[in-house]
LOMAR-286440 format. One line per 2 residues: their letters; for each residue x, y, z of N, C-alpha, C, O. Coordinates in Angstrom, 3 decimals, decimal comma, always signed. Layout:
BEGIN
a) X Y Z X Y Z X Y Z X Y Z ~ ...
% end
This chain:
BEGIN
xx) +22,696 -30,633 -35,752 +22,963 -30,365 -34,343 +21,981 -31,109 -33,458 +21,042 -31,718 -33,971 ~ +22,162 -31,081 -32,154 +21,318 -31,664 -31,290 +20,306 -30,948 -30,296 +20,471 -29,886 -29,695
xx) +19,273 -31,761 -30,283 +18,158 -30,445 -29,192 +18,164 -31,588 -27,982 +18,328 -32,808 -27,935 ~ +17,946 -30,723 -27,206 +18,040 -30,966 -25,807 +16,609 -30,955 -25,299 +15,915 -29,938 -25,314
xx) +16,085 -32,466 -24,721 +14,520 -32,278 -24,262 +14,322 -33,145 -22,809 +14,530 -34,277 -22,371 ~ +13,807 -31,905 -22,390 +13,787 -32,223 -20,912 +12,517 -31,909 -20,828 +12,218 -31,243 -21,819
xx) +11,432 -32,098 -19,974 +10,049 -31,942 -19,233 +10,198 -31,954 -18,125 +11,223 -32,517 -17,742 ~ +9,238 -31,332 -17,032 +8,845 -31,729 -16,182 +7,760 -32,903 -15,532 +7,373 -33,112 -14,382
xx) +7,448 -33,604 -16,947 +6,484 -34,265 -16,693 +7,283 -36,039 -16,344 +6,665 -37,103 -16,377 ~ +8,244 -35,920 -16,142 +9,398 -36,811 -15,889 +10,707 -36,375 -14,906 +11,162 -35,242 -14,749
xx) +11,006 -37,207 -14,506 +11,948 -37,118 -13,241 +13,098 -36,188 -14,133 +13,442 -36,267 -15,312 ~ +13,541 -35,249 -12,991 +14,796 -34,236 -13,667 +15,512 -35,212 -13,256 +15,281 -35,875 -12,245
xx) +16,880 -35,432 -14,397 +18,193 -36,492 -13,829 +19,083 -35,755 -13,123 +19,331 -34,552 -13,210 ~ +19,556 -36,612 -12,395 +19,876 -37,045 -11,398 +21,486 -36,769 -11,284 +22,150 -36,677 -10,252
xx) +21,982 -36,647 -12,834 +23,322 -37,002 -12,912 +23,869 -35,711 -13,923 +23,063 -34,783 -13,853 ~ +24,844 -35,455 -14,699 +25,338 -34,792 -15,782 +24,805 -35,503 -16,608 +25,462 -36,492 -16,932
xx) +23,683 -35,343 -17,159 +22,898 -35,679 -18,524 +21,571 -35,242 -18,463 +21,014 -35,003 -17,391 ~ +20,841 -35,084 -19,950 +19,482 -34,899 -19,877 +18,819 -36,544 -19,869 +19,128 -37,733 -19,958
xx) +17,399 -35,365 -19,647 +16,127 -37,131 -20,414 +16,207 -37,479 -21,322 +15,921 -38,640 -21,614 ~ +16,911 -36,035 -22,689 +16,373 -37,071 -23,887 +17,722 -36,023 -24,920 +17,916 -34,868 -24,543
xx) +18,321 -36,425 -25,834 +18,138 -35,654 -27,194 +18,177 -36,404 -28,516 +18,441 -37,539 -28,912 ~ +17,710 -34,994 -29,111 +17,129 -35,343 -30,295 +18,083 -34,737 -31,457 +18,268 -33,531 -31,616
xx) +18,672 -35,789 -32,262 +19,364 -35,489 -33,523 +18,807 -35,960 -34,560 +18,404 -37,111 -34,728 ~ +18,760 -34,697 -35,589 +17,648 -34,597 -36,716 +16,437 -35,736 -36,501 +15,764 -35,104 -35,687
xx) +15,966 -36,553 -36,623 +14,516 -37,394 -36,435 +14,484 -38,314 -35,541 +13,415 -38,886 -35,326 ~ +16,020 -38,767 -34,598 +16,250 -39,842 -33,916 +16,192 -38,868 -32,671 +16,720 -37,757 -32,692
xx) +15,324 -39,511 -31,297 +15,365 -39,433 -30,365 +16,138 -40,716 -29,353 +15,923 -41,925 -29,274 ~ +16,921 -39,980 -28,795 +17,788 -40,655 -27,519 +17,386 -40,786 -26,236 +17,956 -39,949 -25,535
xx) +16,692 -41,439 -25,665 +15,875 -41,291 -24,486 +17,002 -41,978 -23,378 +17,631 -43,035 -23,440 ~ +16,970 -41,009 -22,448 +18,124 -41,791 -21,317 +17,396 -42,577 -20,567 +16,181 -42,618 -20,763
xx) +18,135 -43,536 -19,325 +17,293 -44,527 -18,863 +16,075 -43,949 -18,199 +15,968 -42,725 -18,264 ~ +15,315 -44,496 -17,689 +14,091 -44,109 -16,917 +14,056 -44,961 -16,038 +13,921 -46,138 -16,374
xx) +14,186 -44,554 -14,472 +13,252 -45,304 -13,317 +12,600 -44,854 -12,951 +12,431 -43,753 -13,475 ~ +11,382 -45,292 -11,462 +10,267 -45,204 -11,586 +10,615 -44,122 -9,740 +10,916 -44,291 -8,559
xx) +10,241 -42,963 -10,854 +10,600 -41,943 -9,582 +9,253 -41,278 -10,381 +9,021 -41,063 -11,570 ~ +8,452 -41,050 -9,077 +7,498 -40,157 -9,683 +7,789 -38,896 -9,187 +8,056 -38,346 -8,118
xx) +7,547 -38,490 -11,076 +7,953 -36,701 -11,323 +7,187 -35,764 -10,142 +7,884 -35,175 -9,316 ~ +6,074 -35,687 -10,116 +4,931 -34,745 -8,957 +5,527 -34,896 -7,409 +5,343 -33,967 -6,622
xx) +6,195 -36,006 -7,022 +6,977 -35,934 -5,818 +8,142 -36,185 -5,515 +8,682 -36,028 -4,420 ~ +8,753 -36,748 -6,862 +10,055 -36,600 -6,700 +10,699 -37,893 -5,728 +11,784 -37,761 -5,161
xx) +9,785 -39,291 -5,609 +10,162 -39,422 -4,789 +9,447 -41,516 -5,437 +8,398 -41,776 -6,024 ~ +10,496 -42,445 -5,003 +10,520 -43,820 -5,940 +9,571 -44,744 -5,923 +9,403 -45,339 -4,858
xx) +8,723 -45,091 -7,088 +7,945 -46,292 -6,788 +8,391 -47,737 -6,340 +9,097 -48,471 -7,032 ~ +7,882 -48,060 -5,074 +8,862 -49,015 -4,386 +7,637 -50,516 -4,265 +6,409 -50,602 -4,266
xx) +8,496 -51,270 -4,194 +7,109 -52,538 -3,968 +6,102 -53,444 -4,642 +5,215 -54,217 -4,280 ~ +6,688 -52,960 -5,919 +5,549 -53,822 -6,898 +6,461 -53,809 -7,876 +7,121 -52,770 -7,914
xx) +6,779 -54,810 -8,872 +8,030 -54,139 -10,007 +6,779 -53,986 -11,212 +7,331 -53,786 -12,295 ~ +5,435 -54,015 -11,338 +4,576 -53,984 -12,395 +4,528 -52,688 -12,098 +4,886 -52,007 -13,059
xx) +4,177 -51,957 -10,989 +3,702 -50,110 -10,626 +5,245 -49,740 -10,985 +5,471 -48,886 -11,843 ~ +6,331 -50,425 -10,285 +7,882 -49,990 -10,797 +7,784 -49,622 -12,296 +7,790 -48,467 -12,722
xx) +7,717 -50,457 -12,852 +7,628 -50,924 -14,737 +6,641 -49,739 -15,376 +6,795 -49,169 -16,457 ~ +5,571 -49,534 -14,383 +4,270 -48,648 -15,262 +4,992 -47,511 -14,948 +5,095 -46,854 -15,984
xx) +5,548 -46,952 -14,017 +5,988 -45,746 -14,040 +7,073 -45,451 -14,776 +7,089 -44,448 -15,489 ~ +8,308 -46,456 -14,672 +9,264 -45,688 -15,621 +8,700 -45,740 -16,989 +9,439 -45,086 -17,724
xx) +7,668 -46,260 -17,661 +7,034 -46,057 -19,164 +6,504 -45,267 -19,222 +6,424 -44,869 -20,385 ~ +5,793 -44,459 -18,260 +5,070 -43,341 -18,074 +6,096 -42,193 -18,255 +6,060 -41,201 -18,983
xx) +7,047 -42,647 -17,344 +7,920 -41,557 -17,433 +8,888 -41,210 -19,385 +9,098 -40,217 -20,082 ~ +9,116 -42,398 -19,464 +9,219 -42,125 -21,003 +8,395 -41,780 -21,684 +8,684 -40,876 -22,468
xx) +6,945 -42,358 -21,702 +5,846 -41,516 -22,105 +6,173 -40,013 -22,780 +6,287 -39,449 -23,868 ~ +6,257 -39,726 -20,992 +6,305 -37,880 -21,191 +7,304 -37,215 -21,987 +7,045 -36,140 -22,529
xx) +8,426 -37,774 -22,097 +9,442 -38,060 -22,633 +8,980 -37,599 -24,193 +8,882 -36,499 -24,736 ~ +8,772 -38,833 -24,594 +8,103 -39,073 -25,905 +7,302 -37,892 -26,705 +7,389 -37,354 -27,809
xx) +6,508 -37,785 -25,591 +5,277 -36,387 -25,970 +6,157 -35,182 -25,853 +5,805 -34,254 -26,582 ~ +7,415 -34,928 -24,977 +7,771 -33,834 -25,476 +8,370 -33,434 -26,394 +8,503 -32,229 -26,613
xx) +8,884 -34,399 -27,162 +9,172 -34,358 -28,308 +8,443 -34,839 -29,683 +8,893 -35,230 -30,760 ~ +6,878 -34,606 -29,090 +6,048 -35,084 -30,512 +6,291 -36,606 -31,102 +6,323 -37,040 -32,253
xx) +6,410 -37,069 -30,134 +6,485 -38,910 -30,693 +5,473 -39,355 -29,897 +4,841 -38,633 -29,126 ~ +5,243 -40,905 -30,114 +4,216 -41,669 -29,155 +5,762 -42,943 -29,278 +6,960 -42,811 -29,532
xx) +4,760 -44,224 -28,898 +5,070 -45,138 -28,487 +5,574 -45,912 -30,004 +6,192 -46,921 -30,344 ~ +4,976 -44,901 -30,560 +4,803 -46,142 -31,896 +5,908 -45,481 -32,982 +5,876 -45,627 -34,204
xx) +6,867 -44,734 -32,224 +7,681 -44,005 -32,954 +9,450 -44,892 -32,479 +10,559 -44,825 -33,009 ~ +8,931 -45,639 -31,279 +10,058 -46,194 -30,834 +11,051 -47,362 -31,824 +10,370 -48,055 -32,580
xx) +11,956 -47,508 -31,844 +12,390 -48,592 -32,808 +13,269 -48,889 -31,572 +12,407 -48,270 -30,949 ~ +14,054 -49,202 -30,736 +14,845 -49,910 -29,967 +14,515 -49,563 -28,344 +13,824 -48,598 -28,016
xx) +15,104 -50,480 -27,411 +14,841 -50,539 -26,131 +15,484 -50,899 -25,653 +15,997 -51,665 -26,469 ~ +16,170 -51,027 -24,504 +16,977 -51,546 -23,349 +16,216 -51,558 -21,901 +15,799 -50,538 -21,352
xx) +16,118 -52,713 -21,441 +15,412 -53,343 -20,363 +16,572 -53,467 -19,214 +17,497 -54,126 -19,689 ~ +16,850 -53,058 -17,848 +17,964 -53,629 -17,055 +17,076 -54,074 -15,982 +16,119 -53,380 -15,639
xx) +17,343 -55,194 -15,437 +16,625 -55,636 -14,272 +17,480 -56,277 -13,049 +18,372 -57,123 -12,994 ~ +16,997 -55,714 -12,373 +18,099 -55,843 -10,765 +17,879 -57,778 -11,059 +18,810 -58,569 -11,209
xx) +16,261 -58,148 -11,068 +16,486 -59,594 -10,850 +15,154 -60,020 -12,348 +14,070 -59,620 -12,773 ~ +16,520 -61,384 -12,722 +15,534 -61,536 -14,033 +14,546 -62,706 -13,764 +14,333 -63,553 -14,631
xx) +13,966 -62,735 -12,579 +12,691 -63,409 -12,339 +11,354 -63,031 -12,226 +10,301 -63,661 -12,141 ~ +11,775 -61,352 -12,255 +10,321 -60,462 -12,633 +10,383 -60,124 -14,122 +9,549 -59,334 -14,566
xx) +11,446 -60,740 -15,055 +11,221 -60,547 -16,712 +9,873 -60,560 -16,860 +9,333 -59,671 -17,518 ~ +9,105 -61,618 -16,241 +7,572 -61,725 -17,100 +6,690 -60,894 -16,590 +5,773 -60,694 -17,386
xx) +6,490 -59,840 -14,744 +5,760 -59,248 -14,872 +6,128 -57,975 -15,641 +5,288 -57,230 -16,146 ~ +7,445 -57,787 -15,689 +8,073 -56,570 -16,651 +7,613 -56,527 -18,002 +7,342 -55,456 -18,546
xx) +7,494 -57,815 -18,669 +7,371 -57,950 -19,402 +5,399 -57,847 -20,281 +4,997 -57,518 -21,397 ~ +4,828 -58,254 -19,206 +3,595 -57,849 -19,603 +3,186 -56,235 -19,487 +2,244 -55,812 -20,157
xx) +3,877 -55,430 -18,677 +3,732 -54,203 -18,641 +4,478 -53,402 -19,668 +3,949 -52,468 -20,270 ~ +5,569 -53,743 -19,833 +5,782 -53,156 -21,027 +4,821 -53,186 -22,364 +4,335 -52,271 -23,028
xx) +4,739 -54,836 -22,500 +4,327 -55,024 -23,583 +2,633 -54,446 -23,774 +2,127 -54,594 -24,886 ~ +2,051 -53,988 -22,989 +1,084 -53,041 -22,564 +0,560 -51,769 -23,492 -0,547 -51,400 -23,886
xx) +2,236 -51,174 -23,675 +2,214 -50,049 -24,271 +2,850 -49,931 -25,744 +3,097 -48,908 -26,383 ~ +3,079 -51,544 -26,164 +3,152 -51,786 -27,605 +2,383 -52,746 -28,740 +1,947 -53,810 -28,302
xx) +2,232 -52,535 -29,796 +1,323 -53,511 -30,556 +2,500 -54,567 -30,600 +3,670 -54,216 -30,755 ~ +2,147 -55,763 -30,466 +3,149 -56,308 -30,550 +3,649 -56,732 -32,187 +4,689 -57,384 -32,282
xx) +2,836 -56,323 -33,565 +3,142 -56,720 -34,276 +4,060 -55,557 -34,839 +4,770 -55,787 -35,818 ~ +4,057 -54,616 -34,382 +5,266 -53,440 -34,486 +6,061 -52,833 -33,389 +6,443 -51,665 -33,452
xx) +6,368 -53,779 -32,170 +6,920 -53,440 -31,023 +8,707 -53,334 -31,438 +9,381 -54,013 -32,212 ~ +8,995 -52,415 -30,730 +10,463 -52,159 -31,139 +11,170 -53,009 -31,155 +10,593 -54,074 -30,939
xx) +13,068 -53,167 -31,445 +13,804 -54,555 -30,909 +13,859 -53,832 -29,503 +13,520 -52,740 -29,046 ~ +14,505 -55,085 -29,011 +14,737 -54,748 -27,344 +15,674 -55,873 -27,118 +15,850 -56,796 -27,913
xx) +16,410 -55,692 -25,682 +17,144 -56,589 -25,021 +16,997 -56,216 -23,609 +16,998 -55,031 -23,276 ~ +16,829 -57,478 -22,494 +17,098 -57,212 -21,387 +17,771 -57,365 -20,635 +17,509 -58,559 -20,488
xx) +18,471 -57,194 -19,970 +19,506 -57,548 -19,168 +19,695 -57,378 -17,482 +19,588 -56,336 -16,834 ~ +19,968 -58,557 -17,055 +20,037 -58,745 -15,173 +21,806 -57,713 -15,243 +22,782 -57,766 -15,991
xx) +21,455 -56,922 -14,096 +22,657 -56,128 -13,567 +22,881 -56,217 -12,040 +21,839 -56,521 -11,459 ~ +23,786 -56,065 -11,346 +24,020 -56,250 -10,018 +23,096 -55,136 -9,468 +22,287 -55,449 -8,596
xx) +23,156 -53,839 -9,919 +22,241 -52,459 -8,948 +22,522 -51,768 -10,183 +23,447 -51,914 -10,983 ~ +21,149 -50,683 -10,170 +20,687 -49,503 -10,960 +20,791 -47,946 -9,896 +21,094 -47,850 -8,707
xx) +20,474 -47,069 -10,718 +20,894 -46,280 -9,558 +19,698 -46,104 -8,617 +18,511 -46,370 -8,811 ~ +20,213 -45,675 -7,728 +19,106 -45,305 -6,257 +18,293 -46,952 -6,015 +17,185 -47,145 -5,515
xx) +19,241 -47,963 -6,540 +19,039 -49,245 -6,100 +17,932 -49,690 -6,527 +17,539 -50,706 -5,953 ~ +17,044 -49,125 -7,650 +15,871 -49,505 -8,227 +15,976 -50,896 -8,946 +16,976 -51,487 -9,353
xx) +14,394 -51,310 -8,989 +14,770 -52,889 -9,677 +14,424 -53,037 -11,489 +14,485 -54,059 -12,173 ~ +14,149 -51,980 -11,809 +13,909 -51,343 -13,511 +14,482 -50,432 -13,998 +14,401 -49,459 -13,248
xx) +15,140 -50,188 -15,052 +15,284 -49,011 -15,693 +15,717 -49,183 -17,466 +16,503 -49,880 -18,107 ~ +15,085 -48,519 -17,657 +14,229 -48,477 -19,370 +14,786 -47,210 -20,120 +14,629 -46,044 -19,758
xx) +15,575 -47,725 -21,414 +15,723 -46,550 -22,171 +15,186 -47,143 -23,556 +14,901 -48,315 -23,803 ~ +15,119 -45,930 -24,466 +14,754 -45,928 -25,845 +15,196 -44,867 -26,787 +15,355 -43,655 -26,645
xx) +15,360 -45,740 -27,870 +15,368 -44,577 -29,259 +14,329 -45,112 -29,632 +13,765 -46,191 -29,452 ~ +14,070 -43,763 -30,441 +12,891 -43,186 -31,206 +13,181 -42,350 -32,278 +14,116 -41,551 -32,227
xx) +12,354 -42,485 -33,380 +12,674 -42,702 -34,373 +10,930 -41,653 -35,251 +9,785 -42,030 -34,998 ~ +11,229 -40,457 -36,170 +10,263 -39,610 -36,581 +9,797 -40,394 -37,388 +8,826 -40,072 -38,071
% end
């Protein structure tokens, strides 16, 4: 069966879905943008502070279900514009070794929701 993991230490969604679930050892992490949880309210203006927050926000994610970073095996990157790939890309890569960093793909989209220019999901893996 499936558990259902939500925190407060991450933005409540937004939509009909949770942050995360978890079937038997695989965690499903839904996307993440960079809405900070304590105000509820979007990191705007920098896509590196954009980028650090929605990882943060998976972070919490992560920890509520007893994983870290290093539990991740896949990723999905969407970016409003793929000319900030590389500062996205050093911030992510921030919060992985790179000699065991998950797969990933990124992808340019027309708009994310609430018009953000990041949003980051992951499985994870016990």
């Amino acid at each position: 069966m499936k558990k259902i993991i939500n925190t407060q230490n991450a933005p409540a969604p937004i939509g009909p879905y949770n942050q995360a679930v978890l079937v038997k050892d695989t965690l499903y992490i839904s996307g993440q943008i960079p809405i900070d949880p304590a105000t509820g309210k979007l990191v705007e203006g920098d896509i590196r502070k954009e980028t650090k927050r929605s990882m943060e926000n998976l972070k919490a994610i992560l920890e509520e279900a007893n994983m870290t970073f290093d539990h991740v095996i896949k990723t999905t990157i969407f970016l409003k514009d793929m000319h900030q790939f590389g500062e996205v890309n050093e911030v992510y890569g921030s919060y992985f070794d790179s000699d065991t960093a998950p797969a990933r793909e990124t992808v340019e989209v027309a708009n994310l929701p609430k018009f953000v220019n990041v949003e980051i999901s992951m499985i994870a893996v016990k």
